[in-house]
C-alpha positions as CSV (number, residue, x, y, z in Angstrom):
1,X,0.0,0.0,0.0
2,X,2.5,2.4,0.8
3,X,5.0,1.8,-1.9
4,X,2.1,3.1,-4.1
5,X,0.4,5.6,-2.5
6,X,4.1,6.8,-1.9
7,X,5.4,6.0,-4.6
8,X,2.7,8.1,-6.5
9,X,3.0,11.1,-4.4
10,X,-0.5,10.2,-3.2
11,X,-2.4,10.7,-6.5
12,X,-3.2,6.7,-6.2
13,X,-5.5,5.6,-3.7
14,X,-5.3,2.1,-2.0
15,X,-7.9,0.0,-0.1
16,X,-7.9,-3.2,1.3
17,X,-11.3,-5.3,0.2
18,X,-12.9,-6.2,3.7
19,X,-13.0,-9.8,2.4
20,X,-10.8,-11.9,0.2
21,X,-13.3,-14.2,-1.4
22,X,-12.8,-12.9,-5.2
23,X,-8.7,-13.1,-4.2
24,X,-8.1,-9.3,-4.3
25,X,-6.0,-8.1,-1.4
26,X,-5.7,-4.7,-2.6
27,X,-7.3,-2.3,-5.1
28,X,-5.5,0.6,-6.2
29,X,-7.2,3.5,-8.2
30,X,-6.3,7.6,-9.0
31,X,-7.4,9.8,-6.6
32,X,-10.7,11.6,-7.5
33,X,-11.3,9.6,-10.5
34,X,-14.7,6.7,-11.0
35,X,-13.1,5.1,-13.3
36,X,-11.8,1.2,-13.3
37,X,-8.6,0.6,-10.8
38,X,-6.3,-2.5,-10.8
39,X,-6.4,-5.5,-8.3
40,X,-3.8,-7.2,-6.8
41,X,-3.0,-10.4,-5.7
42,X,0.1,-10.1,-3.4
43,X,2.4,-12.7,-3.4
44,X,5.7,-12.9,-1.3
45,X,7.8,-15.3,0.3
46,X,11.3,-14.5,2.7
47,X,12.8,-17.3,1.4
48,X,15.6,-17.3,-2.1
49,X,15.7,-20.2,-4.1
50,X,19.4,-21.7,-3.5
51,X,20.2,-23.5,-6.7
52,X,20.9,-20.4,-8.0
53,X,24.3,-18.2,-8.1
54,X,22.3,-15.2,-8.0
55,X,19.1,-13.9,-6.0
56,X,16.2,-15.8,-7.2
57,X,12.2,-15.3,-6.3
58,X,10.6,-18.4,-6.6
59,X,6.8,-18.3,-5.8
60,X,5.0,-21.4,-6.1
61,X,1.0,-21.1,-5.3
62,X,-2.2,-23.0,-6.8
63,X,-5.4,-21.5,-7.7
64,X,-8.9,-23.7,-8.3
65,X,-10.2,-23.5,-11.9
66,X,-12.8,-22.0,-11.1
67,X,-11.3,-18.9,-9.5
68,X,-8.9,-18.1,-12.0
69,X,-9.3,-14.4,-13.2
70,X,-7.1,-13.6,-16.5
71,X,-7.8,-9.6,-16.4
72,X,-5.7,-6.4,-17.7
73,X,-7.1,-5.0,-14.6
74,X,-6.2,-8.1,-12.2
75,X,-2.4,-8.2,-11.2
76,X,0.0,-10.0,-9.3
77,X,2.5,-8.2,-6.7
78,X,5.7,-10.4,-6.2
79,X,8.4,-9.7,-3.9
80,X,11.0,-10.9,-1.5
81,X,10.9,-9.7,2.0
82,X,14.0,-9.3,3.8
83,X,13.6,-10.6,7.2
84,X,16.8,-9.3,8.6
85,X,16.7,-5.4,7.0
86,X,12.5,-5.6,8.0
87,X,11.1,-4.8,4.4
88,X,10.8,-5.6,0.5
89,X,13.9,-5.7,-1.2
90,X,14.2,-4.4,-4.3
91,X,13.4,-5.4,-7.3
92,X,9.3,-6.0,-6.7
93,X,7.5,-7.2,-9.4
94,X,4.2,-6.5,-10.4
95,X,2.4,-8.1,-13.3
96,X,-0.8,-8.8,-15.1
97,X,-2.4,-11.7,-14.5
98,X,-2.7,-12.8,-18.2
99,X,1.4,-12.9,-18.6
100,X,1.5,-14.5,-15.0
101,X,-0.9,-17.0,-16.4
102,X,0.6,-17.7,-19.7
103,X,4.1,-17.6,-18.7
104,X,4.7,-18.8,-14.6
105,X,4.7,-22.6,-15.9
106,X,1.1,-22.8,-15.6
107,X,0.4,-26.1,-15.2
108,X,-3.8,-27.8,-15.0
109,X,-4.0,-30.8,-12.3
110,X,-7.2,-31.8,-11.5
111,X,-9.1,-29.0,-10.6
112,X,-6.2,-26.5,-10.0
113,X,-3.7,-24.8,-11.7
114,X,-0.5,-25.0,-10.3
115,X,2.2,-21.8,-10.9
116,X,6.0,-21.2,-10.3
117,X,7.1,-17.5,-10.8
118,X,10.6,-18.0,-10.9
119,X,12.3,-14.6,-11.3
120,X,16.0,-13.0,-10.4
121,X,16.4,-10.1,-8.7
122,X,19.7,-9.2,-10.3
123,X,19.4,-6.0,-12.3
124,X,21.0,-7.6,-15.1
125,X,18.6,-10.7,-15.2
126,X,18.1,-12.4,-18.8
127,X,15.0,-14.0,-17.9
128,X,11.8,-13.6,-19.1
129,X,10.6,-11.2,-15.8
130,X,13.5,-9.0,-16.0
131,X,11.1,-6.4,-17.9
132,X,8.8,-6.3,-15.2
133,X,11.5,-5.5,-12.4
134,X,10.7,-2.3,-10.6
135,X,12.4,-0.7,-7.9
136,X,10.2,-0.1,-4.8
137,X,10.5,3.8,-5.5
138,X,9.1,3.1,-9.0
139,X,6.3,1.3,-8.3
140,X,3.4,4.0,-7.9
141,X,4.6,6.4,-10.9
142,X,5.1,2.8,-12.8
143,X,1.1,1.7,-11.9
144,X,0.1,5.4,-12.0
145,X,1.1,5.7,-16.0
146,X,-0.5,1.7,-16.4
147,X,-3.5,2.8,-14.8
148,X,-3.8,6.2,-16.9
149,X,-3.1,4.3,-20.0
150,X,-6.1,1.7,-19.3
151,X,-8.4,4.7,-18.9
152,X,-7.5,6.4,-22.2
153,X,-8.0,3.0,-23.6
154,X,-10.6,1.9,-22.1
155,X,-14.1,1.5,-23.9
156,X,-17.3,2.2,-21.7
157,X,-18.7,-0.6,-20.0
158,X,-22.0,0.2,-21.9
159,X,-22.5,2.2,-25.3
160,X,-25.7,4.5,-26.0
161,X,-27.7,1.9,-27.6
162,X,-26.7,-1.2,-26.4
163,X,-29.3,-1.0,-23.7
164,X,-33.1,-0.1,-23.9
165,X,-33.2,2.9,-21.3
166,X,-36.9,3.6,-19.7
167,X,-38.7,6.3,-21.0
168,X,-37.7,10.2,-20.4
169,X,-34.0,8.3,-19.0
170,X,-31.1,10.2,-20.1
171,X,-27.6,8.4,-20.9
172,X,-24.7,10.7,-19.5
173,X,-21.2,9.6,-20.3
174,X,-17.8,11.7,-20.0
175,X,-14.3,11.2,-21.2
């Protein structure tokens, strides 16, 4: 929360949902704005994968079939917390779920997928998270300028037209 709040210099604006049935455990959007926000699934772990020479993050979790959510709008927030500095270390890494699900070895069993994200947090990383790396200063201007590209993207939820409105109802839409 406050890496982006923060990080934004307060124009985003964080909540925690009161229950985590739909599995969002925050929801960011821009201060003063009704318009659509992005979700987060956070995801962390204080523990580095040893096989590797350098830092590695390696998140395994499961989700049921049923609850999977491929969004633009739903994300994942990966990082490592340092238990002996007290905080995230840097790089964080937050995604979109569709790349998470297409490329953190997704894997069907049952009922439930099964994912690994498997990233390094060297700054010179060749994986294939490297371009998602963000320093924790980064992350609210980083979401900020996601978040403000969605909207200028975005197409209304409903056109004029596309729904019979009552008689003497008005539709009101701005950009």
């Amino acid at each position: 929360m406050k890496l982006l709040m923060l990080g934004s210099d307060g124009e985003l604006e964080v909540m925690a949902p009161a229950t985590d049935d739909e599995r969002r455990d925050l929801e960011t959007h821009i201060r003063g704005q009704f318009s659509r926000g992005l979700i987060f699934q956070v995801k962390g772990t204080t523990y580095l994968d040893p096989r590797f020479k350098a830092r590695r993050l390696s998140i395994h979790f499961p989700v049921a079939k049923d609850r999977l959510v491929s969004h633009p709008l739903f994300w994942y927030f990966f990082a490592y917390l340092d238990v002996e500095a007290m905080g995230l270390a840097d790089p964080v890494f937050p995604v979109s779920s569709v790349e998470v699900h297409t490329h953190a070895s997704p894997e069907l069993r049952n009922d439930t997928w099964s994912f690994n994200f498997g990233a390094s947090l060297e700054p010179d990383a060749h994986d294939y998270w490297r371009k998602f790396q963000r320093a924790k200063t980064d992350v609210g201007r980083y979401l900020l300028q996601v978040l403000r590209e969605q909207i200028a993207a975005a197409t209304p939820l409903l056109t004029a037209g596309s729904v019979e409105l009552p008689p003497g109802s008005i539709w009101v839409s701005a950009r």
